[in-house]
DOMI-538591 format. One record per residue: residue number from 1; x, y, z of N, C-alpha, C, O, CB in turn. Coordinates in Angstrom, 3 decimals, padded with zeros to 6 digits. Glycine has a CB too. Layout:
REM residues N
<NUM <X Y Z> <X Y Z> <X Y Z> <X Y Z> <X Y Z>> ...
//
This chain:
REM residues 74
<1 <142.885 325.322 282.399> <142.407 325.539 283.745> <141.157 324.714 283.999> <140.116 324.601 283.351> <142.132 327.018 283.985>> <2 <141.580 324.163 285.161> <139.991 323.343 285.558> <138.982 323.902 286.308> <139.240 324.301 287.443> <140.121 322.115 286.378>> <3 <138.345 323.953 286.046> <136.827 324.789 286.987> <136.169 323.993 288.424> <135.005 324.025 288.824> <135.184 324.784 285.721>> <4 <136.988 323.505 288.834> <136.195 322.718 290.124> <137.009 323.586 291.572> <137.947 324.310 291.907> <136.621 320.519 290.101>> <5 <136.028 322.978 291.954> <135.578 324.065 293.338> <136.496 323.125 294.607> <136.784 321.934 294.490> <133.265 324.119 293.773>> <6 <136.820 323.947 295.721> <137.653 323.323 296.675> <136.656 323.012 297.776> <135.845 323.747 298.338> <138.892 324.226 297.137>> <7 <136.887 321.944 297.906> <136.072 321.173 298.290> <136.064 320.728 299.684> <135.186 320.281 300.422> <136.140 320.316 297.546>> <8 <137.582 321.041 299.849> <137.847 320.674 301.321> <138.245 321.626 302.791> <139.097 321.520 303.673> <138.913 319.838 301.130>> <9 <137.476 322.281 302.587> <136.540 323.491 303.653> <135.542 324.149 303.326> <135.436 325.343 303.046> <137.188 324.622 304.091>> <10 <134.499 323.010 303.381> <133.292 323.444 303.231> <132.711 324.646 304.248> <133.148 324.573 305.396> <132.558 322.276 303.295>> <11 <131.905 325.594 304.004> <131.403 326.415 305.103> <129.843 326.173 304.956> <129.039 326.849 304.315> <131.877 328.053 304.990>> <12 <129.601 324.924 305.789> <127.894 324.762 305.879> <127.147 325.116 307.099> <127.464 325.202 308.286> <127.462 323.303 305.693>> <13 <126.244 325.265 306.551> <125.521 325.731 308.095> <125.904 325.162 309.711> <126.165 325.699 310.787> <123.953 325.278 307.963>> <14 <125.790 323.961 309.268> <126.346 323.207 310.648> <127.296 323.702 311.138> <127.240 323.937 312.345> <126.761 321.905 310.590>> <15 <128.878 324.144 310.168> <129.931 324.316 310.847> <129.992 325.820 311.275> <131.092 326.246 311.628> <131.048 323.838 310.084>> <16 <129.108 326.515 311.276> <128.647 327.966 311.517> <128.103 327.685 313.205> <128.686 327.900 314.268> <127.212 328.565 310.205>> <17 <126.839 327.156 312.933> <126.264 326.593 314.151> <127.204 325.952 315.594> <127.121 326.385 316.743> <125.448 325.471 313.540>> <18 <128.181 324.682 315.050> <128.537 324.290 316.085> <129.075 324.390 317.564> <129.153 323.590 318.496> <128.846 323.996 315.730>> <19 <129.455 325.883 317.356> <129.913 326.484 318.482> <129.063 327.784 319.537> <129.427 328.363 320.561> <131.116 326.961 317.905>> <20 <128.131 327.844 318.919> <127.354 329.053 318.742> <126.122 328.721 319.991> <125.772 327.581 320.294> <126.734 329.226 316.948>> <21 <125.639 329.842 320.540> <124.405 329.101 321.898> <123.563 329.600 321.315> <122.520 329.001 321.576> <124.302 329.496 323.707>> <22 <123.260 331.087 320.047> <121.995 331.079 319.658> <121.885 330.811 317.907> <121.061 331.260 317.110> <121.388 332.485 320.188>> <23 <122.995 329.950 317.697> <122.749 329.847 316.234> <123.076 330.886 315.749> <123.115 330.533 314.570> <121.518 329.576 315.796>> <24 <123.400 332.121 315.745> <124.206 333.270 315.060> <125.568 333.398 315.295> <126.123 334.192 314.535> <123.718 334.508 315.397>> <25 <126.391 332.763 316.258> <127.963 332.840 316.552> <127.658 334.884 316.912> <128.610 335.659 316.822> <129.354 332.161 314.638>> <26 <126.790 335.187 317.139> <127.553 337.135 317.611> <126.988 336.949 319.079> <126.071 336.329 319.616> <126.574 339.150 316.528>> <27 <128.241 337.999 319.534> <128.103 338.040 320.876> <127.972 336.915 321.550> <126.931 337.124 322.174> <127.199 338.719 321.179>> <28 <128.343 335.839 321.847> <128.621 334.897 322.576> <129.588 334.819 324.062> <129.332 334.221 325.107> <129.038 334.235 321.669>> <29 <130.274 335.307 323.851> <131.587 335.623 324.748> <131.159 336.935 325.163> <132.134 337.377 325.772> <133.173 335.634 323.951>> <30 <130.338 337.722 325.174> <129.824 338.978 325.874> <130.026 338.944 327.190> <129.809 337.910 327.821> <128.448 339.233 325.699>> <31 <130.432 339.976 327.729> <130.800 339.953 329.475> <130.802 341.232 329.701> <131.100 342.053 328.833> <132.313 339.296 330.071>> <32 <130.439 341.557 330.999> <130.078 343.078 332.033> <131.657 343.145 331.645> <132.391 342.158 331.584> <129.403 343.037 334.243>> <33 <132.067 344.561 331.380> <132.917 344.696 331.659> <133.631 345.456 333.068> <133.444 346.672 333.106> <133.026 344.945 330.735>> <34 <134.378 344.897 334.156> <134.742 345.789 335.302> <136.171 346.099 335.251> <137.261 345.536 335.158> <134.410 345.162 336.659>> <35 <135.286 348.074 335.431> <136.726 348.644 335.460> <137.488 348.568 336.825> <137.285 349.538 337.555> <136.679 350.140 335.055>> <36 <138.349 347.575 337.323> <138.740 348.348 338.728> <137.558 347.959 339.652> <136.585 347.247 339.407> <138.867 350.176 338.582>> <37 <137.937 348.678 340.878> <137.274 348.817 341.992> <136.171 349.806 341.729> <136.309 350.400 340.659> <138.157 349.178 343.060>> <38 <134.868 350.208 342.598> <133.885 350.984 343.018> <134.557 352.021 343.471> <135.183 351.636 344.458> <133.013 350.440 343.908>> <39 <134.712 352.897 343.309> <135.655 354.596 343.642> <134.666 354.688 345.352> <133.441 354.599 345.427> <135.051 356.642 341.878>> <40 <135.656 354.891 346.594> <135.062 355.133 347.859> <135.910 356.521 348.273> <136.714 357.162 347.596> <135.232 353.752 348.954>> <41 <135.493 356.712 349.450> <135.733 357.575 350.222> <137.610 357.754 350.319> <138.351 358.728 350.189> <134.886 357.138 351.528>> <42 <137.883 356.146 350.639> <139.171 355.841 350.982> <139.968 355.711 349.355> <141.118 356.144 349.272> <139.157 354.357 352.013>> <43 <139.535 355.316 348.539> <140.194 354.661 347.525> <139.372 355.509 346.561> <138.648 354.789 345.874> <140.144 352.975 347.457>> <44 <139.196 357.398 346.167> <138.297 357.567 344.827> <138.687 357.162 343.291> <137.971 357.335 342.305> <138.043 358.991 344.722>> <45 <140.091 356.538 343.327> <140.283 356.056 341.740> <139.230 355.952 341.167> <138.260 355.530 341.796> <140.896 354.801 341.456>> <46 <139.099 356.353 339.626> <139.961 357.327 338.770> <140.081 358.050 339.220> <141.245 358.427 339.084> <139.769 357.775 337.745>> <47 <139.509 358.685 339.842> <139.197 360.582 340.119> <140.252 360.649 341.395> <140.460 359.792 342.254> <137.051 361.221 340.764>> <48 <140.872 362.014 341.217> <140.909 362.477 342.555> <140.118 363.129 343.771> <138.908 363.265 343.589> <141.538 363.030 342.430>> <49 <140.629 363.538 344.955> <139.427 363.540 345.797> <138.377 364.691 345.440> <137.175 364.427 345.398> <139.877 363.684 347.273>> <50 <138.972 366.266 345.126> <137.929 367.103 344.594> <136.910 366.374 343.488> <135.707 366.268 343.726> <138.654 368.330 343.950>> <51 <137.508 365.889 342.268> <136.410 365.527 341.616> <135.389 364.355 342.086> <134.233 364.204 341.690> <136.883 365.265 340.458>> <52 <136.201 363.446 343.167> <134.973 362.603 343.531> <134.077 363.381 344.429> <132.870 363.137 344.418> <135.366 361.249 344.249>> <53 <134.631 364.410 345.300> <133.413 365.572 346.081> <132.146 365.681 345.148> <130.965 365.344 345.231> <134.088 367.411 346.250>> <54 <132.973 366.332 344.192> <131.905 367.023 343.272> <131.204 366.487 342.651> <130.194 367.101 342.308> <132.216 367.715 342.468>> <55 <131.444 364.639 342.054> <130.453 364.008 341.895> <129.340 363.390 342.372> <128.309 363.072 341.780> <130.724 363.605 341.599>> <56 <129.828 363.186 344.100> <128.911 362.951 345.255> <127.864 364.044 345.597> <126.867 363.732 346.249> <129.740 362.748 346.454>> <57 <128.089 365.475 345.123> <127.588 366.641 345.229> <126.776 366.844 344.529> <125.834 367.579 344.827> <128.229 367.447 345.175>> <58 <126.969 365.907 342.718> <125.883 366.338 342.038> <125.199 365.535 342.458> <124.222 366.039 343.011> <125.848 366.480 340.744>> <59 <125.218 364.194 342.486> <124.454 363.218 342.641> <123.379 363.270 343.616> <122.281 362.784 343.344> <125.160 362.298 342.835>> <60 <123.625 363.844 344.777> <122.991 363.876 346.045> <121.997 365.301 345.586> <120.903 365.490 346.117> <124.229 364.028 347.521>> <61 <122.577 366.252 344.514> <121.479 367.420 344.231> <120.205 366.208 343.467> <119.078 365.991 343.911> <122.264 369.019 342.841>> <62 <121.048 365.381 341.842> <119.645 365.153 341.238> <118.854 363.842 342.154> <117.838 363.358 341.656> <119.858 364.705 339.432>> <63 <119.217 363.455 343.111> <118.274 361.796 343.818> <117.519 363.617 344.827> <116.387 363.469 345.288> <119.871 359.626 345.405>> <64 <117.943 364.539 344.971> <116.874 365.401 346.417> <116.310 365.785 344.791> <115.264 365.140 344.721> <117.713 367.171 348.073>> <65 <116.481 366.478 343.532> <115.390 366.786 343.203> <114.274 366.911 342.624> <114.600 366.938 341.437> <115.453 367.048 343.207>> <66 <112.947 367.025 342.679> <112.012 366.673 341.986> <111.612 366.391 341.032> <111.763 367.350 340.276> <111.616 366.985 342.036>> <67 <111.111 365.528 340.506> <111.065 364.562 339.080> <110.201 365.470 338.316> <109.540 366.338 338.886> <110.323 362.826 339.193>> <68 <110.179 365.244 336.657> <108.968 366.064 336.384> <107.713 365.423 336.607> <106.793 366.211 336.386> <108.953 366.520 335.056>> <69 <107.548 364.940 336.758> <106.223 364.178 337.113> <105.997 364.479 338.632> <104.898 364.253 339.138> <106.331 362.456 336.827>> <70 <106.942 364.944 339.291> <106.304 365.563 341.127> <105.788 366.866 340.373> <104.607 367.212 340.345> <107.887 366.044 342.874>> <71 <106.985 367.628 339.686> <106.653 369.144 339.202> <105.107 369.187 338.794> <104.157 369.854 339.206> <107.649 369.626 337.789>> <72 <105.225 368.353 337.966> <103.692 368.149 337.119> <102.104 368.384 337.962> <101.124 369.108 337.786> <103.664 366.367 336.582>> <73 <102.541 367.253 339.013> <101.398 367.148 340.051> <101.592 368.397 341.038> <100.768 368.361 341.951> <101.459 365.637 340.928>> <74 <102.192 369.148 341.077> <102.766 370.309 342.364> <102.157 371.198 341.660> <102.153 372.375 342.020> <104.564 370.710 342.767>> 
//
């Protein structure tokens, strides 16, 4: 048996690098992912219409109520 090394695919830094925008090759191809449309009035996909009520319902309770930091100063 001969002991020599294969030689012909080297993995050097360069060929790590070449494709890469910060020199690490991770996450490169990263993207927002969008699910679908914005859920409306007309169109609530996913949800059906009760559960989109009820999420418009909470939402509109926590933006009315007071932060702890109003509590704090009150």
């Amino acid at each position: 048996m001969d002991d020599t090394t294969n030689t012909g695919s080297s993995n050097t830094d360069a060929d790590v690098t070449a494709g890469t925008k910060d020199g690490l090759g991770a996450a490169d191809r990263d993207v927002v992912y969008m699910f679908g449309r914005r859920p409306s009035a007309q169109s609530p996909y996913p949800f059906n219409e009760r559960q989109f009520a009820r999420l418009l319902i909470l939402r509109s309770r926590l933006e009315g109520a007071p932060s702890m930091e109003d509590r704090a100063a009150a």
